[in-house]
C-alpha positions in Angstrom: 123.3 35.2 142.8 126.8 34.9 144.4 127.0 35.9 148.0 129.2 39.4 148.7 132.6 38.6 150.8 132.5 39.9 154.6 135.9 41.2 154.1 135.1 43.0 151.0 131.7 44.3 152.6 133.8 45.7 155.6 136.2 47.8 153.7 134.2 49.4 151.3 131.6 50.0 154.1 135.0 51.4 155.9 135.6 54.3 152.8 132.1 55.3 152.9 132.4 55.8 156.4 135.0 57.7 156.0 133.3 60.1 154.0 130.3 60.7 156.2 132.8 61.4 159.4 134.4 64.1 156.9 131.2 65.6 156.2 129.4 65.1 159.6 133.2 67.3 160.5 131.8 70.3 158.0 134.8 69.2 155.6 134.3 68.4 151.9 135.3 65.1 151.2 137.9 64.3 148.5 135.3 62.2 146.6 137.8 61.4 144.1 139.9 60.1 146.0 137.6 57.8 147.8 136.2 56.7 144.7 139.7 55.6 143.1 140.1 53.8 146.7 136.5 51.6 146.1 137.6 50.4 143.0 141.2 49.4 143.9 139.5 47.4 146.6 137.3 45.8 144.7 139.7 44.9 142.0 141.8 43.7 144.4 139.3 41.3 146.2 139.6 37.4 145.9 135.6 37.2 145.1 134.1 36.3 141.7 134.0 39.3 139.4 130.2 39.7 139.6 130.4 40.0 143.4 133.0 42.9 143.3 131.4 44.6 140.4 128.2 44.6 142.4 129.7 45.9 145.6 131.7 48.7 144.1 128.7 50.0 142.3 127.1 50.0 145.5 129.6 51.4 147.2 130.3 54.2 144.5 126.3 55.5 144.5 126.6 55.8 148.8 130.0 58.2 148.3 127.4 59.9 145.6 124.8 60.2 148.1 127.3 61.6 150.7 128.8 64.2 148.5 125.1 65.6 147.5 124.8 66.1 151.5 128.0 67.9 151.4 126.9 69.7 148.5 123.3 70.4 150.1 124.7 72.0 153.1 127.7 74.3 151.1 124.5 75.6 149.6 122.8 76.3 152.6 125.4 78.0 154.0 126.1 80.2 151.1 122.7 81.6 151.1 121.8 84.6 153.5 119.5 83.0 156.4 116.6 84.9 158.0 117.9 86.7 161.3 118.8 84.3 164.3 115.6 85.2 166.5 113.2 84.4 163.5 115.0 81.1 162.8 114.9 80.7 166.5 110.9 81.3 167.3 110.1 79.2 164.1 112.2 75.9 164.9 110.4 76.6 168.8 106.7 76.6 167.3 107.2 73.8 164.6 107.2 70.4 165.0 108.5 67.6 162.9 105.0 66.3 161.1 105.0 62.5 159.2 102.3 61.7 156.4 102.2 58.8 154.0 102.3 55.4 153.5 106.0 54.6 154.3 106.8 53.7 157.7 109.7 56.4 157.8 111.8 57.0 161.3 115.2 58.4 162.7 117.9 55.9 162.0 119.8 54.9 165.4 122.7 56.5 166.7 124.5 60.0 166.2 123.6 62.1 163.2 120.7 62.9 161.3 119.8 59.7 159.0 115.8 58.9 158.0 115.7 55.3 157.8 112.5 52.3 156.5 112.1 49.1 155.9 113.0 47.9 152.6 109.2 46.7 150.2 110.4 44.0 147.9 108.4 45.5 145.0 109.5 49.3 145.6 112.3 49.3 142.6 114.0 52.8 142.9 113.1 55.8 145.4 113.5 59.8 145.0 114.2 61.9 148.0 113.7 65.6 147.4 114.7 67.9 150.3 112.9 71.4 150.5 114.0 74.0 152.6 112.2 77.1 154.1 113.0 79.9 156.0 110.1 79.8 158.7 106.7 78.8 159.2 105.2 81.6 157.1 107.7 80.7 154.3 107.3 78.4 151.1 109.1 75.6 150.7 112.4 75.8 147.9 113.3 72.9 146.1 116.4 71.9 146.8 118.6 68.5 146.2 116.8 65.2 145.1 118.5 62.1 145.2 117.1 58.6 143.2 118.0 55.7 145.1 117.9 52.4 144.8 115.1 49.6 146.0 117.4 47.9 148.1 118.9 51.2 149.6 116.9 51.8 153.6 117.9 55.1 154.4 119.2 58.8 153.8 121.7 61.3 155.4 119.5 64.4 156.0 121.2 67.5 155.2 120.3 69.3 158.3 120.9 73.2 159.6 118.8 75.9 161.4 116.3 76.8 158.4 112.9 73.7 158.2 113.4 71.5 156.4 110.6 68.9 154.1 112.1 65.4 153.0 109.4 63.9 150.5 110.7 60.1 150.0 108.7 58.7 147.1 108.7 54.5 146.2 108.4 53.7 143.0 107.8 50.2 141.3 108.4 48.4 138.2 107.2 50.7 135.3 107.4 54.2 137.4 104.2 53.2 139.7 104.1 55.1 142.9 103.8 52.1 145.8 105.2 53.8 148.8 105.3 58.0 149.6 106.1 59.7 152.6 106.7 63.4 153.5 108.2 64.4 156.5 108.0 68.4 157.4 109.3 70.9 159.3 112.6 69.3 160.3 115.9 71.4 162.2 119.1 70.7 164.2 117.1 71.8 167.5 114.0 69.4 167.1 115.2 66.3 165.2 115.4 64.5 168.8 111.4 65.4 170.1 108.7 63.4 169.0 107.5 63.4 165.9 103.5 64.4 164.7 102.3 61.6 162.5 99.2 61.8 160.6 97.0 60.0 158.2 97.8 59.9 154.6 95.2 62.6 152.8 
């Protein structure tokens, strides 16, 4: 398989970047836009056609990824939240809890990104995100993204309410290899230590 060009890489990683700054700034990104600017790059790259095809579609599915954040915390913010002092007692007596097989951690830097290592036989992952109002509360479904094998980590669309982020590894012909679930996640604790315990 040809190699991907550095340059090429670079820029598309650039307009992806982009994005997430607009969306880590509570503005919705002109995903249009962005998209239109992916594939005038990779037209325009000297590479062989296989190469740029490959890198736009990559490129393409991370702005999708970025705009279901966006859209995951427009929602949140549209729904009525439990008072401030609720929100505020439940974030103080939960703590961020890790189960499964797959080594899941915070991603380095600023932000809230769950990253792993990538399993050579996990073909395609699904990320759900759940939401709940407090500890007494049920989770809701909310936004569930499919990823790709290749693909190591996830914006988490983060705010004051818990959070649940079940990341499930799937190989060739739909069998479950790698599944981890990550509760009770907010703004305020995504920095302390995180409970781990053994997969039931």
């Amino acid at each position: 398989m040809p190699e991907p060009d550095l340059e090429l890489t670079r820029a598309l990683a650039s307009i992806v970047e982009e994005a997430r700054a607009q969306v880590a700034a509570g503005r919705a990104p002109n995903v249009g836009g962005l998209e239109e600017r992916v594939r005038r790059v990779a037209r325009g790259a000297r590479v062989d056609a296989a190469v740029a095809s490959r890198e736009e579609k990559t490129a393409l599915r991370r702005l999708g990824q970025v705009a279901a954040v966006h859209r995951s915390r427009a929602l949140v913010a549209r729904e009525p939240g439990p008072p401030p002092a609720r929100r505020t007692s439940a974030a103080f007596r939960t703590k961020p809890t890790v189960t499964g097989s797959l080594g899941v951690r915070r991603a380095e830097g600023a932000g809230f990104r769950l990253a792993w290592d990538r399993v050579p036989t996990v073909t395609e992952r699904e990320v759900r995100f759940s939401e709940r109002a407090d500890a007494r509360s049920d989770y809701v479904d909310g936004e569930t993204l499919v990823l790709a094998g290749s693909e190591t980590g996830v914006e988490v669309p983060l705010g004051d309410a818990l959070l649940r982020v079940t990341i499930i590894g799937r190989g060739r012909g739909g069998r479950l290899l790698r599944r981890a679930l990550i509760s009770g996640l907010t703004r305020e604790n995504w920095r302390e230590r995180w409970q781990r315990r053994a997969s039931a």
